[in-house]
C-alpha positions in Angstrom: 0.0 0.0 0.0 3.0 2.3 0.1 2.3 3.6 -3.5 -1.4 4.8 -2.3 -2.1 8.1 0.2 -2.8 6.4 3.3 -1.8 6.6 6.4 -1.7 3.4 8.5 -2.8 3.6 12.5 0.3 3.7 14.6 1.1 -0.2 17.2 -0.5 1.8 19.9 -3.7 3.6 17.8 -4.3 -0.3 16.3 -3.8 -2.4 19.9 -6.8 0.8 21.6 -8.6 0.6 18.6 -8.4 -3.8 18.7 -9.6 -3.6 22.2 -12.2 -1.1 22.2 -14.1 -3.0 18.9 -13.8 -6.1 21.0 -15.7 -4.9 24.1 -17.9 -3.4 21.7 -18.8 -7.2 19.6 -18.8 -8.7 23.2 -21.3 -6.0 24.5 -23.6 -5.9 21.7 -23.9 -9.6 21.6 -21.7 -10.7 18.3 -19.7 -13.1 20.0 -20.2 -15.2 23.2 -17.4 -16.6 25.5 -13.8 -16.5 23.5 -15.2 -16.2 20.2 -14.4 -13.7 17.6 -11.2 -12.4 16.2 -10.2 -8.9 14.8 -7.0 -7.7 13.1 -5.5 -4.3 12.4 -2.6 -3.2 9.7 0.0 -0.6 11.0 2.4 -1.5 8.3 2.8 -3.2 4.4 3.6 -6.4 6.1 3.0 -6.0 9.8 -0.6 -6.6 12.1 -2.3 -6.4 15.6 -4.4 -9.2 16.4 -6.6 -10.3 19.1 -4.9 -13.9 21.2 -6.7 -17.1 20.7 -8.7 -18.4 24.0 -9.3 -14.6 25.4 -13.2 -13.5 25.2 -13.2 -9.8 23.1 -15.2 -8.4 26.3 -12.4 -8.6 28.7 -9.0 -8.3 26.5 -6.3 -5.9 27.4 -3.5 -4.5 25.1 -1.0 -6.7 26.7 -2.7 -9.7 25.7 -2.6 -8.5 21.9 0.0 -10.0 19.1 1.7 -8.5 16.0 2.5 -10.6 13.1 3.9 -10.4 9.9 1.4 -11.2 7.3 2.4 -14.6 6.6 1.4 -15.2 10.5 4.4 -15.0 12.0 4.6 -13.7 15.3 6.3 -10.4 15.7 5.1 -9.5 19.4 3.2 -10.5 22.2 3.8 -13.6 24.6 -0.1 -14.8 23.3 -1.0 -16.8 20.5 -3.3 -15.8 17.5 -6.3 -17.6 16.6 -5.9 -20.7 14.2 -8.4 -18.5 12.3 -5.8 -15.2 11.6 -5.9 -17.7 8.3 -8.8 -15.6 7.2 -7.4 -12.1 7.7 -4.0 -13.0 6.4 -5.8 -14.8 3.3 -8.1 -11.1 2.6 -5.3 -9.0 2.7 -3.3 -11.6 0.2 -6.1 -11.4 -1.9 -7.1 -7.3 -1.7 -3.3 -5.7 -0.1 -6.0 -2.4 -0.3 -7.7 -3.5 3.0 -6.2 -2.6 6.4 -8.4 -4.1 9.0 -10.7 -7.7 9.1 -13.5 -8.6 12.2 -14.9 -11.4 12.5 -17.5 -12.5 14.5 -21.1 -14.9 15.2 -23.6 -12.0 15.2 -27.4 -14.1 15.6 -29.4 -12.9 12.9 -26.5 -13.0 10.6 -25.7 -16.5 11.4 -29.3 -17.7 11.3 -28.5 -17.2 7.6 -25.3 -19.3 7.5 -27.4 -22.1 8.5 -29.7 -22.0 5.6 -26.5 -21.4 3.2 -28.6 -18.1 2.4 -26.4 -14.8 1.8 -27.9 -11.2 2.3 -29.3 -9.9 -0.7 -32.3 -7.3 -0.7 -33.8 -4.5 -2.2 -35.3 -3.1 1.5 -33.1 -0.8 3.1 -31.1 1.9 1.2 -28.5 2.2 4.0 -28.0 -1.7 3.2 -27.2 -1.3 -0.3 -24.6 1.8 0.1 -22.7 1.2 3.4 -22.2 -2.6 2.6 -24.4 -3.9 -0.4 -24.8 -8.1 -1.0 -23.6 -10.3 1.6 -22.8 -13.6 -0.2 -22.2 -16.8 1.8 -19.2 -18.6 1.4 -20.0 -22.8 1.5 -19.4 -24.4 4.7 -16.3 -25.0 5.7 -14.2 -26.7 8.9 -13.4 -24.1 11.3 -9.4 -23.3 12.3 -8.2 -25.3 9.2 -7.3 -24.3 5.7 -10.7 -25.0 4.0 -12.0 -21.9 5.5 -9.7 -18.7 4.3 -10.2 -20.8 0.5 -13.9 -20.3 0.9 -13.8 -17.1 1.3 -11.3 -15.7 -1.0 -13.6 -15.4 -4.1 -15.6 -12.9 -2.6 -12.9 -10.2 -1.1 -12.6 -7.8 -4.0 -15.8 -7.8 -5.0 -17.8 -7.6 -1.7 -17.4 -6.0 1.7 -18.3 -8.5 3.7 -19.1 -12.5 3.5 -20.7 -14.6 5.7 -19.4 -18.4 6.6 -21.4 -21.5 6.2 -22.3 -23.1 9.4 -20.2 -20.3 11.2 -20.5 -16.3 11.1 -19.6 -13.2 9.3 -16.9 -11.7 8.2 -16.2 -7.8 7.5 -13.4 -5.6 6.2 -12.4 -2.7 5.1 -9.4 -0.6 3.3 -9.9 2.1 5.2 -10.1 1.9 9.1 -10.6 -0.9 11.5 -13.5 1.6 12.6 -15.3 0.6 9.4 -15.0 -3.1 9.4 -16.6 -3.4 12.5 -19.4 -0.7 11.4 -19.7 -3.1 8.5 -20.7 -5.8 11.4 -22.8 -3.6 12.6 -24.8 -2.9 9.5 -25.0 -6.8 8.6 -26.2 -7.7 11.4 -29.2 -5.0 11.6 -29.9 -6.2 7.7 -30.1 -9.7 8.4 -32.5 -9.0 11.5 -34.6 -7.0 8.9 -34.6 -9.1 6.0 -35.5 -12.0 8.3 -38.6 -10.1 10.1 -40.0 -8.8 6.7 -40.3 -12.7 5.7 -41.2 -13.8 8.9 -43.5 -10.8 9.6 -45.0 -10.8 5.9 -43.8 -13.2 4.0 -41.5 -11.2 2.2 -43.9 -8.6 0.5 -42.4 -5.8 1.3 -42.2 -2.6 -0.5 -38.6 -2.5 -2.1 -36.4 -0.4 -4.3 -36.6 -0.2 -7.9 -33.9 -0.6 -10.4 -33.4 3.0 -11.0 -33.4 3.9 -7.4 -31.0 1.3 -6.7 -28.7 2.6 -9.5 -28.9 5.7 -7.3 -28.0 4.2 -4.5 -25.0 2.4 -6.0 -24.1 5.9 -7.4 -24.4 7.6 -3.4 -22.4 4.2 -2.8 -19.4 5.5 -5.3 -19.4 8.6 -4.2 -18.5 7.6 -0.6 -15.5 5.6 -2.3 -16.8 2.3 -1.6 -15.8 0.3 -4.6 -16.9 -2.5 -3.7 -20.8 -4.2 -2.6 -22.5 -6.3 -5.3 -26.2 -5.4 -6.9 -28.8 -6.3 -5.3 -31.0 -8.9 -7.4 
């Protein structure tokens, strides 16, 4: 990213920054007991991560670990998660994006389950701040099968969700974003969910030429990236 004007968060901006998005997942309900992982780029090669076994509602800086990004540990007494193979495996495949959260958010996951991504015409804040959600197919969790799911869907998407398991955010401009980006999945999959359950999914929704304005809002934020909605 060195060629591009951007600034990366300094170690100690990324580890506040780590900690404060993880008691934020923990509060709100994304993740449960030591579940969860987020990562943070302060350098072309270098990252803050959160330490396998610790729940994201209690962490301290201390307990955080940098690592080059082929996973090798530059800092920190802890261990990463077996799953930093997802964050390492986004920024391989998009070098743009600076920070990855993931977590098991309910609605989002209900739609795992089914093997059902996000993908609606309801809410206009849906289709600009983070557009289609695909899911990725199922996949073992902690082993190599999981980052190769998912890597056809980094450029083109800002977010994927994992079969069987939970979401996945990201973004190439602040680790404030990506988890934003939670946020908003989340709240659109509780939507989309209560508009079928509620009334069996005839709902008013947007029409094509409103949602090439949306997309157009969408550009002119300078996100790139998001998917049509069918």
């Amino acid at each position: 990213m060195s060629e591009l004007t951007f600034t990366y968060p300094s170690d100690q901006e990324a580890k506040e920054q780590i900690v404060e998005m993880g008691r934020r997942m923990y509060e709100r309900g994304y993740v449960v007991s030591n579940d969860g992982n987020i990562s943070c780029r302060v350098s072309d090669n270098e990252m803050w991560t959160t330490p396998t076994g610790v729940s994201k509602g209690f962490m301290k800086e201390e307990m955080l670990v940098k690592t080059d990004l082929e996973g090798n540990i530059l800092e920190g007494t802890g261990k990463p998660s077996s799953e930093i193979r997802m964050h390492l495996r986004v920024y391989r495949e998009d070098p743009t994006l600076v920070a990855v959260v993931h977590a098991h958010p309910v609605y989002a996951t209900l739609f795992t389950i089914a093997g059902k991504g996000l993908d609606s015409r309801i809410l206009a804040e849906g289709t600009v701040q983070l557009g289609v959600v695909p899911c990725a197919p199922t996949a073992m969790p902690g082993t190599q099968e999981v980052p190769d799911s998912i890597a056809p869907y980094v450029k083109g998407y800002n977010a994927v969700l994992l079969g069987n398991h939970g979401a996945l955010t990201w973004s190439d401009k602040s680790l404030l974003q990506a988890y934003y980006r939670m946020e908003s999945l989340e709240y659109y999959a509780q939507l989309i969910l209560y508009a079928q359950l509620f009334f069996d999914g005839r709902v008013n929704t947007f029409t094509d030429r409103q949602i090439d304005e949306l997309i157009k809002i969408r550009e002119k934020l300078g996100i790139t990236r998001g998917g049509r909605p069918a």
